[in-house]
N, C-alpha and C positions, 0 to 999 in steps of 0.2 A: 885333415878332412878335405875330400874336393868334393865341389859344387858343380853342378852342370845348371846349365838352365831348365826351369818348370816345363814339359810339355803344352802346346796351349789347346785352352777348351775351343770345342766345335761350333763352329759358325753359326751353327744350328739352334745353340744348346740356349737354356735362359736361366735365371735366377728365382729362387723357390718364391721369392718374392720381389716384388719391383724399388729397385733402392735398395735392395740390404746389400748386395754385392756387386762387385765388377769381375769378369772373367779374367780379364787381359790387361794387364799379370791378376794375379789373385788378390782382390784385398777386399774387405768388408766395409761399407760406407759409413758413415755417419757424419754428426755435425758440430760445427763449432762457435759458438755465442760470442760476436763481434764485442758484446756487452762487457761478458767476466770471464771469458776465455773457456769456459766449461767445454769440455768435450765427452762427446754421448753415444753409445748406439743402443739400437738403431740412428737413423738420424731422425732428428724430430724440424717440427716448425715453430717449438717454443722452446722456453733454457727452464730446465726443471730449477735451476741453482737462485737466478737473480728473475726468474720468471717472466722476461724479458719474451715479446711475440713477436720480433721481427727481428733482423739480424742476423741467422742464421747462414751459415754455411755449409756445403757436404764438403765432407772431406775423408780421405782414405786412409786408413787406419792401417797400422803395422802392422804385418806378418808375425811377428816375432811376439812369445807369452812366456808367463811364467804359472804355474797352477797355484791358486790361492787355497781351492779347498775341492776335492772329491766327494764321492760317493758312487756306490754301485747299488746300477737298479736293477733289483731279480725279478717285479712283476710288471709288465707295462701293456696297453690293451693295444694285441694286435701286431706287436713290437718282436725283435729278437730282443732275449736278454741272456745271462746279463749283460752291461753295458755300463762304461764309466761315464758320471755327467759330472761335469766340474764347472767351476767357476775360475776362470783367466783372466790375470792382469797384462793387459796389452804396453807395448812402451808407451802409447800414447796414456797412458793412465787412465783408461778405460776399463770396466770388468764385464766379463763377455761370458754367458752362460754356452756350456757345447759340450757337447758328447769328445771323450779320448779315443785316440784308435793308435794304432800301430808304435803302444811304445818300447821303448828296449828298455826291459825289466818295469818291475813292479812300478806304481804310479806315486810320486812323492808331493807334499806338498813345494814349492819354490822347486819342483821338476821345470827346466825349461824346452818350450815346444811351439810349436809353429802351425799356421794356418794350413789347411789343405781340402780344399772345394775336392768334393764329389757328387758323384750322380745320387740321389738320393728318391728320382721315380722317372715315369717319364708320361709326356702325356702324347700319346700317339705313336709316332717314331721321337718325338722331342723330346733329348735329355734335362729334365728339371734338374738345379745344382743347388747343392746346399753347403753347409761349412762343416765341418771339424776341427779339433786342434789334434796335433801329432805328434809323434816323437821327431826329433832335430833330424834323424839320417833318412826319415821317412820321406817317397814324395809329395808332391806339396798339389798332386791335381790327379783324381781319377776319372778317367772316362771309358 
């Protein structure tokens, strides 16, 4: 298998929300509790684990998952469906709720699959970005 590098997102472009992601390269934020080492996302300002409120750090969470559990949604308001939403465990021992997209063949549970930011609306000309998980030969950024 070759790898090329991710095309990168537009200068313009911003994250669906503030702190869940970094464009450049792609990865999804979260935090890590100086306390008990807990790692989370979103990131937060407190440790759900040792309930610890200060201590916190962001930090950038792997690319790389494995699907723990699916499901496909046939009715959603307003939505294309169907659509796969699953639940990903990140290397970082993280699980990460997100829509499947682009995989090669049917969806498995311990499928493994990768992050890949896309445009997901836009407000003006400005591409809002959001996340997905994907198949491994998929790319990893649409715009």
């Amino acid at each position: 298998m070759t790898t090329t590098s991710p095309p990168h997102a537009p200068v313009h472009a911003r994250a669906l929300r503030e702190g869940l992601l970094q464009l450049d390269p792609p990865r999804l934020i979260g935090s890590r509790c100086a306390g008990c080492g807990t790692t989370q996302f979103p990131a937060r300002d407190f440790c759900p684990s040792c309930r610890a409120e200060s201590g916190q750090t962001h930090v950038t969470l792997s690319e790389r998952a494995v699907v723990f559990s699916y499901t496909v949604v046939h009715q959603a308001p307003g939505g294309r469906v169907p659509y796969l939403l699953a639940y990903v465990d990140l290397e970082d021992k993280v699980r990460v709720m997100a829509q499947l997209e682009d995989l090669n063949g049917d969806p498995r549970i311990d499928m493994p699959v990768k992050l890949k930011l896309k445009v997901v609306r836009f407000d003006g000309e400005v591409p809002i970005i959001g996340y997905v998980f994907v198949g491994e030969d998929a790319p990893t950024l649409e715009v």
